[in-house]
N, C-alpha and C positions, 0 to 999 in steps of 0.2 A: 462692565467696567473692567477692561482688563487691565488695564495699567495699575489700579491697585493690588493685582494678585501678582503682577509683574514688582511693584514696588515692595512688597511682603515680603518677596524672596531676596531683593537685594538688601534691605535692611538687614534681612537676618543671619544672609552672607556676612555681611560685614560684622554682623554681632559674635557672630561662630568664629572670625577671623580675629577680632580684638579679644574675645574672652579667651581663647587657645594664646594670642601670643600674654596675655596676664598669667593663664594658668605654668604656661611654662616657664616663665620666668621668676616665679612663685619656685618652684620647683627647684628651677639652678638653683635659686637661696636656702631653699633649705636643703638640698644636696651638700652644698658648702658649708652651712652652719651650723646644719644639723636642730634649729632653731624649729621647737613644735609649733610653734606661732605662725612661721612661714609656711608649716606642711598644711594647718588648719585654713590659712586664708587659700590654697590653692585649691583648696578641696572646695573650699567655698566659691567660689570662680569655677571650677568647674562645673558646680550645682547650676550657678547663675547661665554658664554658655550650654548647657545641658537642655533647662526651660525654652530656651530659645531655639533649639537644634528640635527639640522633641515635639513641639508645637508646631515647629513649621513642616515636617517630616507627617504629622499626623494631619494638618489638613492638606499637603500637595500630594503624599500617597495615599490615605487610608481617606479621604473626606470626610474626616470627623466636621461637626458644627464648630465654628468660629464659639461659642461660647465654651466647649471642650478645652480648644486649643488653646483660648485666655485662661482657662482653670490649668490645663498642664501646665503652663508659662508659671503664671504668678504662685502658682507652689512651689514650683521650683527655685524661684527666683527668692521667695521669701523663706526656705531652706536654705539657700544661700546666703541669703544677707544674716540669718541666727547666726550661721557657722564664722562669717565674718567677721562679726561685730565681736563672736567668742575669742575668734582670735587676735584682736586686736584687747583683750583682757588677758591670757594667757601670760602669768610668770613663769621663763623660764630658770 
């Protein structure tokens, strides 16, 4: 079934392409405002496009096991969503 290994990679093209443009735009804002809150959620989105980038990286170069890759992903992903969720509590 190639077409899911083909479809893997596109998803997660696009997930590396959406999370990069959230992370940087996280970043304008908090460049501009200086707002810890903004730096916090960027960081968080990075975590999240990170899982994504490192899982796909680790079964098309390294052929880690499909259960590897879901454990790199959802750690990451759920490091990210802590660091999120922080930052949407953060007083500045």
């Amino acid at each position: 079934m190639i077409w899911i290994g083909t479809a893997i990679v596109i998803v997660k093209t696009v997930i590396l392409l959406l999370g990069a443009g959230i992370t940087y735009i996280a970043y304008k804002a908090y460049r501009r405002t200086g707002s810890s809150s903004l730096q916090a959620l960027g960081i968080g989105f990075t975590s999240v496009t990170l899982g994504a980038l490192l899982a796909g990286v680790a079964d098309q170069l390294f052929s880690v096991s499909l259960e590897m890759g879901v454990l790199i992903n959802s750690v990451l992903v759920a490091i990210g969503f802590v660091i999120i969720m922080y930052s949407l509590y953060i007083e500045n």
